[in-house]
N, C-alpha and C positions, 0 to 999 in steps of 0.2 A: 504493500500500500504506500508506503512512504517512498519507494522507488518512481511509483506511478508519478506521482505528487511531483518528484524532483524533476520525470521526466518530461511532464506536464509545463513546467515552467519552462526547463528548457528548450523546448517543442515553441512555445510561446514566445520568447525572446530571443530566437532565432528568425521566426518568420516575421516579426516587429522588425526588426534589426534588417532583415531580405528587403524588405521593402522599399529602403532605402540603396544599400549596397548590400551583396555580401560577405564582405570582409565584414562591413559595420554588424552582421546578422552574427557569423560567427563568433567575433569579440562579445556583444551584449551576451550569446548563450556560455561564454567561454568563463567572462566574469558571473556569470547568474552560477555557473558551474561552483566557480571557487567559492561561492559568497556562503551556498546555500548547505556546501561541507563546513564549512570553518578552515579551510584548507588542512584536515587531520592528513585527508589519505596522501595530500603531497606533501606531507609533516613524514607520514609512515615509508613513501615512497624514499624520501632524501634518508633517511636513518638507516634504510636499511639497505642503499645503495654505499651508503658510507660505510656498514657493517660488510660488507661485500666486499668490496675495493679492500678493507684495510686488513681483513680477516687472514689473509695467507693460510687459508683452509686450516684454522684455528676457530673452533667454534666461540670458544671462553674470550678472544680478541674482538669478534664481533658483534659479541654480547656486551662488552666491555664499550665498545666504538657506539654500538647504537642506543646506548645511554645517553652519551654524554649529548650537552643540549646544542652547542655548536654546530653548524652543518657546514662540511670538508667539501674537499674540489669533485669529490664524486655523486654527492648530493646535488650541488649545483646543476650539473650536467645530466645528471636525471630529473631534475624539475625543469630545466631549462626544454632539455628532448618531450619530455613530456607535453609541455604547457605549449610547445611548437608543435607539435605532431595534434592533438587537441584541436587546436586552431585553425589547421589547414584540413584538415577532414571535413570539421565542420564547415568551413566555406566551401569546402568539396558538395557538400552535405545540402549546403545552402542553394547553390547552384542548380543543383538537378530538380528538390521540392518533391524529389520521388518519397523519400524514406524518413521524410517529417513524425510520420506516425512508428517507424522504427525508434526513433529518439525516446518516444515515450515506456518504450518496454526496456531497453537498454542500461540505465539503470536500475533498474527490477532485479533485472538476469545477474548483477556486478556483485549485487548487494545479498543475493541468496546464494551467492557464492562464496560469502564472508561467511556467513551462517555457516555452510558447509562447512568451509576449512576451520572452521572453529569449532566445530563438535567431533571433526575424522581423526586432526593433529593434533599432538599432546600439546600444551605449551611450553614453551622456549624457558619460561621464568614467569613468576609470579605479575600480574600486572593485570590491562584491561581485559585482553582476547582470555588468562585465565577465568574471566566471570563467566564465561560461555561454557565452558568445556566441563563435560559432566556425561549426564545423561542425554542422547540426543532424540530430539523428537522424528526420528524418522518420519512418521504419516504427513505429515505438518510437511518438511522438504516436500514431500512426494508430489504432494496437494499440490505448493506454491510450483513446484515446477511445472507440474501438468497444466495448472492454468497460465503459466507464462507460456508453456510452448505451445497450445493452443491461441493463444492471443496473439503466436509472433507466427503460425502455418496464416495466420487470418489476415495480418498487418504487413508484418515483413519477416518474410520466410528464410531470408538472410542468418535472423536470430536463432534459427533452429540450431545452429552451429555452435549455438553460448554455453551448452555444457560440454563440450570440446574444448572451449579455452578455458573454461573454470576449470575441467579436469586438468588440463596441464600445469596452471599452475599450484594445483595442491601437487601434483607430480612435482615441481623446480623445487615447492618449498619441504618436500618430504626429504628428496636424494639433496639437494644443495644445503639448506640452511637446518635441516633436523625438525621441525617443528612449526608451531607459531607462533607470533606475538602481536600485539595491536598494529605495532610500526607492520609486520606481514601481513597482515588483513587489509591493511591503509592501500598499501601498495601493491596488493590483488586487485584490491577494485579500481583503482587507478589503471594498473597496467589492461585489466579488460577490457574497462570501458575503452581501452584505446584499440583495444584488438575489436572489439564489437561494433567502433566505429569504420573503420575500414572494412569488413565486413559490409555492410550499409555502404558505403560507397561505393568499394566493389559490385555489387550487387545493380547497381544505377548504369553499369555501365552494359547489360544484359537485360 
């Protein structure tokens, strides 16, 4: 529900934004983007690209790295990729006016992906994604998936794909980082929605 909501908006200030240009479309949904996170998950993305970079496959180093509250040259460079990549999709995005109604299931699919990895992956350390992990409501995923992927064969069939890159990245953070932690959930959803946006643009060009 709360994805729809996000997606809703940005759906919405995207095509305010087209009206005008679409660079102007994609900036208003880019900022509506960042505003309406708090920017955690590019808080989680930069911490744990820093933990990565610094880690020299030393798990304890980049537990250690993605603590600390400063964000290193490898953080930069993943918000900065990010927040580019983001940008130009979505004026990709903007352009066509195919898969406006893709935008709106997109975060839904990012966000029940958090969920996921947060009930399948032990936690890294004690912290937020620990308050998840327990007992997981299997039925409850089941449900919200089977109505996103009905809502995306309906809207945009594109998204049928979104448990393909959800699975992969609980796959990067099983074999790569051991686990999860909030900063890895941040930068799950971050990294999907960027994989679910091309996706969606891909898709305009067929």
């Amino acid at each position: 529900m709360v994805g729809a909501l996000i997606g809703a908006l940005l759906a919405a200030a995207l095509w305010l934004g087209t009206r005008v240009d679409p660079w102007l479309g994609a900036l208003a949904a880019l900022g509506a983007w960042v505003w309406v996170s708090g920017g955690l998950h590019l808080d989680g993305l930069a911490d744990l690209a820093d933990g990565l970079g610094a880690a020299h496959r030393s798990r304890e180093r980049m537990l250690a790295v993605m603590k600390e509250p400063h964000v290193g040259s490898f953080g930069v460079i993943a918000l900065v990729l990010a927040l580019i990549a983001k940008l130009v999709l979505l004026m990709l995005l903007a352009k066509s006016s195919a898969n406006l109604w893709g935008l709106l299931l997109l975060p839904a699919w990012a966000r029940l992906g958090a969920v996921w990895w947060s009930v399948s992956l032990p936690p890294l350390a004690a912290g937020s994604a620990a308050l998840f992990a327990g007992k997981p409501d299997w039925r409850a995923l089941a449900l919200g998936a089977a109505a996103l992927a009905l809502l995306s064969a309906l809207l945009a069939p594109a998204l049928l794909l979104a448990p393909l890159a959800l699975w992969g990245w609980r796959r990067f953070l099983a074999q790569r980082v051991g686990g999860m932690s909030g900063d890895c959930l941040g930068a799950g959803v971050e990294c999907s929605e960027i994989v679910l946006l091309v996706l969606l643009v891909v898709a305009t060009a067929f």
